[in-house]
Each structure stands twice: as structure tokens, then as C-alpha cells.
N, C-alpha and C positions, 0 to 999 in steps of 0.2 A: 533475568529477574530473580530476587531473590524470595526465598518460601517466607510462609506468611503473612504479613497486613503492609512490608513495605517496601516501595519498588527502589529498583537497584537504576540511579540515577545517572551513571555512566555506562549504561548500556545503548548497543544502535538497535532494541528490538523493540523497544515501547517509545512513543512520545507522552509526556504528561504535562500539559500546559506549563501549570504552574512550579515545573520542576528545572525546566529548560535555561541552559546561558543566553545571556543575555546576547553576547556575540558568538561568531563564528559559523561555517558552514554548519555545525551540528548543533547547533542553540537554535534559537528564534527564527531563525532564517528558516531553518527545516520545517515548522509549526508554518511559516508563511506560505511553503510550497504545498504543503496539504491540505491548506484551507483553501489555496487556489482549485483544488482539484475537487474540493471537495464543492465549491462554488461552482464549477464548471460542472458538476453532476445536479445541481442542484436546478441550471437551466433547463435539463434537458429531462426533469422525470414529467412521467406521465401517468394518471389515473391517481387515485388513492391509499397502494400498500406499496412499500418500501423496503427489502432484506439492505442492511450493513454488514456484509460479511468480511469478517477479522477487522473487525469494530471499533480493537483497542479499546482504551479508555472510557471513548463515548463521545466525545466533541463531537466529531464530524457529523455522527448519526443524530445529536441534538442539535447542530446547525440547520443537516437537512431537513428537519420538522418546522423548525424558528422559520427557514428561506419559503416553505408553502405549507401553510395553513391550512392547503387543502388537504393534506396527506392524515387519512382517518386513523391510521398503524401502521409503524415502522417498529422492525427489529434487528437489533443490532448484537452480534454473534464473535465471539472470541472463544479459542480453548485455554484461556487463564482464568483460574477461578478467583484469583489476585486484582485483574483486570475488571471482570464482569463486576466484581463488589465495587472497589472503585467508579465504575459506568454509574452503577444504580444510586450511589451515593454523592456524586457529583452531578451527573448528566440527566437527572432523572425526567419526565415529561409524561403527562397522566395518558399521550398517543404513544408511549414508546416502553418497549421493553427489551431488555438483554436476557441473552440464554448464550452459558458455558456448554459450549461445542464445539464441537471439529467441523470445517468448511464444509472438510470430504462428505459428513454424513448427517450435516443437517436439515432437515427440509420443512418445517415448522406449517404454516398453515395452506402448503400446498402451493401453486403458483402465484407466482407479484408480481404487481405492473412494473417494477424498478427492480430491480439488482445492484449494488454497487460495492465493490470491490476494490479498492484503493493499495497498492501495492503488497498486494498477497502473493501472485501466484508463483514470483518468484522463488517462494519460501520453499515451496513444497517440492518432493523427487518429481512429481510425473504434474506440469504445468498441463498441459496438455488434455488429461482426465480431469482433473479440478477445472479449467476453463470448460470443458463442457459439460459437467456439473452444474456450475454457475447459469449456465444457457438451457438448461433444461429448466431450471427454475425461473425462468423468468416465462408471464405470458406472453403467447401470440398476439405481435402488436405494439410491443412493451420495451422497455430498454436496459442495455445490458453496459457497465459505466465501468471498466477496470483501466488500471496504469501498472506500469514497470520503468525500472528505468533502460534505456536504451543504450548506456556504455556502461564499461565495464561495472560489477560491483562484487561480485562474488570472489576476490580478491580481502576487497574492502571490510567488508561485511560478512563476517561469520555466520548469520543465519543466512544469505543468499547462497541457493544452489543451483541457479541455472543466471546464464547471463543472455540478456536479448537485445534484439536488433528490431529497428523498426519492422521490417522488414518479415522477420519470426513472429512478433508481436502481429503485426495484422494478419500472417496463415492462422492462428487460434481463431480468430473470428470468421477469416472467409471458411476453414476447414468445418464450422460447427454452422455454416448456411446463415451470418447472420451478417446485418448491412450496413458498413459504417453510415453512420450519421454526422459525425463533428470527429474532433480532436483537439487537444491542448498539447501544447513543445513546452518543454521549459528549460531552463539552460541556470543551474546553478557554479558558479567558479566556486574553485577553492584555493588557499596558500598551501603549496607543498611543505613549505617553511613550517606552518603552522601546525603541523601535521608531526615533521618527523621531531618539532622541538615538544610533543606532546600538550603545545597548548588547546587541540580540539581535544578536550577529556572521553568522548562519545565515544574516541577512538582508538583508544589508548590500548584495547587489548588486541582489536586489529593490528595495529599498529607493532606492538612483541613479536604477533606471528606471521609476521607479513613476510619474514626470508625462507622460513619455515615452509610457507602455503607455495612460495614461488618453487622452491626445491622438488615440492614433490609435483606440483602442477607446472612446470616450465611454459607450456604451450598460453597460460593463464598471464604469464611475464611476456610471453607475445603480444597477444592480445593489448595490454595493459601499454607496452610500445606505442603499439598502431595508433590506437583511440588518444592515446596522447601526442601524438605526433599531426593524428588529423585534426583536435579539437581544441588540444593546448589541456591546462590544467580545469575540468568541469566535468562534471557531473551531467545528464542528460537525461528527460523523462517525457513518457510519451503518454495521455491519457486519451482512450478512447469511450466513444459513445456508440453504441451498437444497436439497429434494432433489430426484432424479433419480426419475422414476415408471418403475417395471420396466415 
């Protein structure tokens, strides 16, 4: 993102509605996979406060308000301060407020019946301490809504620094005592074609350093094999719904 009042629209680290191609895996198609998730959190909250944590823009956390009526406050949390103006001046809602913070060390009006966390925790060194972070803040009772994606990306995606497995993904939740409730799969394709001839622009810089990333990560070119060899050319994403045991 770039400093300042205007976002850097070829990057894979913000989605902005009204910024997005039209086509391609990383245009529109992407806005559809997180509104999907963000609908699928939106079934399963409970009570009346709501955390959006790494918030982005703001859509999601103003859907989640629009989808139940009943929800008294929701707040929706990014460390861009880029971000969070854009939220407040797009996404704005007299039940909702954003606040420029770090996942790691926000904790705003104490415990919430909802938690929701949509493709964060792979951003961060330690997944692991952040997921039970997010589980501390949620109350007894209450539900706990995060996703990742499940093949590779950290290849892909420059901000991605841990890559998961369904399998890794649900230890964060049994490890922190908490109890699936639901799940969403999603299964996005993409053109490899499309990719290395630069017409996904989202990926463009990935894309420069993608022999670069394999050189020094080789084991990452493994990886990157297998998941293609098991799944073909797609993307994969796991969302889950967690509850909190009173």
C-alpha cells in the first residue's frame, strides 16, 4: 500500500471493492470469496458485540452489521491508518467503529460474543500466539470465525508467511480448547497462462520474484509440486466457526 490518502491497486494485501478487475482470479472473483466467508460468519454469530479483526477496508464488518440487526457494536480493527480512514469513510454505520491497531495487542472493550478474523493469521511470524489471542477474546459461549487458505501461498503472496494444511489449521483451534462448529471449502482455479503472461496485475510483483523466492526456499518449489500435482491449477480455503465452551 502506498503512504498517504491512496491505495496501491496492484497489490495482493488490501481488497477495495470499488478498485477490483473486473476479471480474473484476483479481480472480482476474490471480493466473491470473502463475501462468501464473510456470509458464512455472519450465520453463525451470536449475542450482540462483534471484533473484525484486520478488518481491511471495512465491507465485511459493514455487511456483518447490515446481515443482523441485532448486533448493538461491532468493531472493526486494521494496523493501516490508510485503511481504517478509508473504513470510516466508506463503510461507516452509527453501531460500528474502526480503530488503527495491531491484531496482536488489541483488546478494545474487553470480551465479545463474535470474533471474526478472515484471512489474517497467515500474515503474521507466530499463527499460533495470534490464534490464541483471538480465542482469549472471544466470550465463554461465544464464537470464534477465522479462514486461511489450505494450499500453498506463501510462494504467491508476499505478505503470506506461514502456509497451512487443513489439518494444521484445525490444531490452532483443538490446541486453544475450542469446538468446531461448521466449516466452509472453497475451491478457487486459476490460468497459469494468465499469470506468467502478467494479465492477473494483483500479481505482478509475486510474479518478478517468484525464481528468486524458489532459489532460496527450494523445499517451498516442493510444496508448490505436490499441491499442484494433487489439486491441478486452484487455490484452496478453509473457514472455520469455533465455539468457546462456557
Amino acid at each position: 500500500m502506498k503512504e498517504g490518502n491512496h491505495f496501491d491497486t496492484e497489490s495482493l494485501e488490501r481488497i477495495i471493492p470499488d478498485e477490483l478487475a473486473e476479471f480474473g482470479a484476483t479481480g472480482r472473483e476474490t471480493l466473491t470469496l470473502h463475501l462468501a466467508r464473510y456470509a458464512f460468519a455472519a450465520r453463525h454469530l451470536r449475542g450482540n458485540t462483534v471484533l473484525d479483526i484486520a478488518c481491511g477496508v471495512g465491507y465485511g464488518t459493514r455487511f456483518l452489521i447490515d446481515e443482523n440487526p441485532r448486533i448493538q457494536c461491532i468493531h472493526g480493527v486494521d494496523l493501516s491508518p490508510t485503511t481504517i480512514a478509508y473504513a470510516r469513510e466508506h463503510y461507516a454505520h452509527s453501531r460500528a467503529e474502526y480503530f488503527c491497531e495491531r491484531a496482536q495487542t488489541f483488546r478494545g472493550n474487553g470480551l465479545y460474543d463474535n470474533v471474526v478474523s478472515l484471512e489474517t493469521i497467515e500474515h503474521v511470524p507466530d499463527p499460533a500466539a495470534l490464534f490464541q489471542d483471538l480465542a482469549r477474546l472471544v466470550r465463554p459461549g461465544g464464537v470464534l470465525v477465522t479462514s486461511v487458505p489450505t494450499t500453498p501461498s506463501t510462494d504467491g503472496n508476499p505478505h503470506h508467511l506461514t502456509d497451512f494444511t487443513e489439518g494444521s489449521f484445525r490444531r490452532l483451534g483443538s490446541g486453544a480448547r475450542l469446538r468446531e462448529i461448521d466449516c466452509l471449502r472453497q475451491v478457487q482455479r486459476f490460468d497459469p497462462a494468465a499469470v506468467a503472461l502478467g494479465k492477473e496485475k494483483r500479481l505482478a510483483r509475486s510474479r518478478a520474484q517468484l525464481v528468486n523466492f524458489y532459489i532460496r526456499h527450494p523445499h517451498k518449489l516442493a510444496l508448490r509440486l505436490w499441491a499442484t500435482a494433487r489439486y491441478g491449477f486452484e487455490n484452496r480455503y478453509l473457514t472455520i466457526a469455533w465455539e468457546k465452551p462456557l
